[in-house]
Each structure stands twice: as structure tokens, then as C-alpha cells.
BAGU-487299 format. One record per residue (C-alpha): x negated, y negated, z negated. Coordinates in steps of 0.25 Angstrom, whole numbers, plus 5000, padded with zeros to 4 digits. Each point is the difference from the previous one (the first is absolute). Layout:
N
XYZ/...
***
This chain:
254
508249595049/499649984984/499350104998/500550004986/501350085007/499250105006/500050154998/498450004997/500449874990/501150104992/499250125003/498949914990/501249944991/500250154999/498750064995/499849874990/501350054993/499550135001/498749964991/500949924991/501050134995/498950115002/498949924991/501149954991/499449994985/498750045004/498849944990/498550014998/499650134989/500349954987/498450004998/499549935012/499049904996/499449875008/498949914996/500549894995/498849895003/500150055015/501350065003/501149924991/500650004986/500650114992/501449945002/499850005014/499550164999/501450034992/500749955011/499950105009/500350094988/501449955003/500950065011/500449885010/499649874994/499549935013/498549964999/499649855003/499150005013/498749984992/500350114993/500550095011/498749975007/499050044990/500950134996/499750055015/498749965002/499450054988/499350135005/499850074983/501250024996/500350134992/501150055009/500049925011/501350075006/500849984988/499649845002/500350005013/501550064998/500149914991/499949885007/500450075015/501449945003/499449854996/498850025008/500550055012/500949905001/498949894997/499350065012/501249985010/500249874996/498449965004/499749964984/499050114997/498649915007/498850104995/498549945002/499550085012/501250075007/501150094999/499350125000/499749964986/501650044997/499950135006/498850054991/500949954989/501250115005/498950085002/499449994984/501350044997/500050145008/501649985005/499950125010/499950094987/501349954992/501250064999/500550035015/501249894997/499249904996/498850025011/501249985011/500349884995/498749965001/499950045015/501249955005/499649864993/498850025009/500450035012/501449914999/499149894998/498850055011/501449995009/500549874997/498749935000/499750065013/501649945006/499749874991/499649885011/499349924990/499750104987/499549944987/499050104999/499050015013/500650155007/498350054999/500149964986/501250104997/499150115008/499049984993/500950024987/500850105004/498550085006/499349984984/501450044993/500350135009/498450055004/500550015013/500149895014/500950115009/501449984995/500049854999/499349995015/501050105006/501249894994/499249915007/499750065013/501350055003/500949864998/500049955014/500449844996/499349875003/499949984985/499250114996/499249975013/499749844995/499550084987/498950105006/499549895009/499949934985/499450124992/499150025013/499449874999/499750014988/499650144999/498949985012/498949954991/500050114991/500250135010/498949925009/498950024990/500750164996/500549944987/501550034994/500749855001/500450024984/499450064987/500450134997/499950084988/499550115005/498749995008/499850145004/501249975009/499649875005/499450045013/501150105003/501249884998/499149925009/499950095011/501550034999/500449865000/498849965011/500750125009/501449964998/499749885004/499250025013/501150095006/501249924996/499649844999/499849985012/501350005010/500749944988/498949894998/500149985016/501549994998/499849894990/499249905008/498850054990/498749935004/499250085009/498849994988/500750074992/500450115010/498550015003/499750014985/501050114998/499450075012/498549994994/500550054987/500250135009/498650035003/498750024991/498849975000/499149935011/501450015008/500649924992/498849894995/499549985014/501349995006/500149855007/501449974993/499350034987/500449874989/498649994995/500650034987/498749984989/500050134989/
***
């Protein structure tokens, strides 16, 4: 099937239009500032004073990255419909994770906007959350798009509820993936990404680490998944001396 054709595919064609219309001449406050020696020039700066004049990737990059703008929510509508659709395509690459695009929605406080346009960011998030998790072979790494969708909402529940009630050997193959590479991290009681807010860490690790334990497992099993990594999901279970002196313990160094 091409997977372009399916209804989680147009449900995403769907929600990208959506952004387009609803942050349709949207621009940075006639007053926003940047320095120019770090961020970019002043003609750059007035480009994102103008409503719909696409951004060269360079440029895209640093406008969403940069964590001082003035009104960071205005920046973001601004540049929305483009970047949404740059991060669907796989082009946006930040240095240390995807998590990094999530505290960017999150700079921007879109759960506060007008009710319309906060929609259209949901629905984004979630049409997107949906197709990655259908998508055989995604651009971007299914625990990647958790970890953004976890930093740009505050909150793990919606997007592992989407994930633990599809039933498909697709969004199987990816939680043996996201396990793999999440072990490491819940191993040591560590989140698996940077989150902007700290004081929340260890409660989005327990979630994710509990989640985990009670629903990996038969689906790993049913993937052929090695029996380390069962083990290791297992451990991450227990606490303490349980857990350390267990004699399928990796010997992973902290």
C-alpha cells in the first residue's frame, strides 16, 4: 500500500492545510529584535515582518531555535505552516534531538492561543504522532516524534494511549526501536531526552518507564525482539538492589 493514500497520510495532508489557512498572514511584532552578530541580519529580521514569504532553511533554523525572541508565539505563527511542513519532510536536523523542536512550540505557549488556532496545532500534532507511528520507514525516528510532541504538550498520556491502542506490526517494529533506545537512560532513572521543564523530569520518566513495563513486552515478544532487550525492559521494572543485582543486569557504567 503507499502509504501516501492512506487515511492517517490525508488525515496529515489535512491538518498541514489547516496550518497554512489558519496562520495565513501571520508575522513577527513590528518591534521584534535579534542580534544581528549572532542571530542574523536586519533584513533577514524584516522577513518574518512579512506575511507568507517562505524562509531559506538557514534561516527557518535559526528563527526557531533562537530561545530570546520578544514574542516568541507571534515568531512561531509566523513561520508555523513552513516549519511544519519542513519537519514532515525530515529537513529540520537540530544538534541533540527533537526534543529541542518541542521546547520551541513550547516557548511559544500555543495551548494559550485563540481556541482555533491552538486546534490546529493539536490536530498537527497528533495527525502527525498517527502517521509516524503507521509509516513503515518514517523520516523522523517514531521516539523522536514523542519526545517532541511530550516537550511541545507537557504531557506523555495522549501520545502513549495513540500508541498503545494501535494493534499493527508497524507501530510494533517501532516500540522495539524506541525500547532499544530508550533502555540505556530508564536503566540509570534518567528521562531518554532533555526536557525543559526539570521539575517534571522524574514524573515523565516514571510514566514512560511504567508504560513501558506493562505494555512492551508481549509486543516485543511478537516481534522476535531479542531476549536482552526483554530482559532489560523487565529490570527497568524494579528498583533498587532488585534491579543492580539482578543477574540479567547489562553492566551498564553511570
Amino acid at each position: 500500500m503507499n502509504l501516501d493514500d492512506t487515511p492517517a497520510r490525508f488525515r496529515l495532508d489535512r491538518a498541514l492545510d489547516c496550518l497554512a489557512v489558519t496562520f495565513r498572514g501571520m508575522t513577527a511584532r513590528y518591534d521584534e529584535a535579534q542580534c544581528d552578530c549572532h542571530w542574523g541580519s536586519e533584513e533577514e529580521l524584516a522577513q518574518l515582518k512579512v506575511p507568507d514569504v517562505e524562509l531559506d532553511p538557514d534561516l527557518l533554523h535559526r528563527t526557531w531555535t533562537a530561545p530570546d525572541w520578544k514574542d516568541h508565539g507571534a515568531v512561531l505563527r509566523r513561520i508555523l505552516p513552513q516549519f511544519a511542513r519542513a519537519l514532515v519532510s525530515g529537513t529540520v536536523e537540530p544538534m541533540f534531538g527533537m526534543h529541542a523542536v518541542g521546547h520551541s512550540f513550547a516557548w511559544g505557549y500555543w495551548q494559550q492561543w485563540p481556541a482555533r488556532q491552538s486546534a490546529a496545532v493539536w490536530e498537527f500534532l497528533h495527525a502527525w504522532w498517527a502517521y509516524s507511528l503507521s509509516e513503515p520507514e518514517p523520516v523522523v525516528p517514531v521516539y523522536e516524534v514523542l519526545a517532541l510532541c511530550a516537550e511541545a504538550s507537557a504531557t506523555l498520556g495522549p501520545w502513549l494511549s495513540t500508541w498503545e491502542a494501535l494493534d499493527h506490526a508497524v507501530s510494533d517494529r517501532h516500540l522495539a526501536e524506541a525500547a532499544a533506545h530508550w533502555e540505556y537512560d530508564l536503566l540509570g532513572d534518567e528521562l531518554p531526552w532533555d526536557t525543559r521543564d526539570n521539575d517534571n523530569a522524574d514524573a515523565l520518566r516514571t510514566e514512560l518507564a511504567a508504560w513501558l513495563v506493562r505494555h512492551a513486552p508481549a509486543r516485543l515478544r511478537a516481534q522476535g525482539a531479542p531476549e536482552e532487550l526483554l530482559h532489560r525492559v523487565r529490570l527497568i521494572g524494579l528498583t533498587g538492589p532488585a534491579r543492580w543485582e539482578e543477574p540479567h543486569w547489562p553492566n551498564h557504567r553511570y
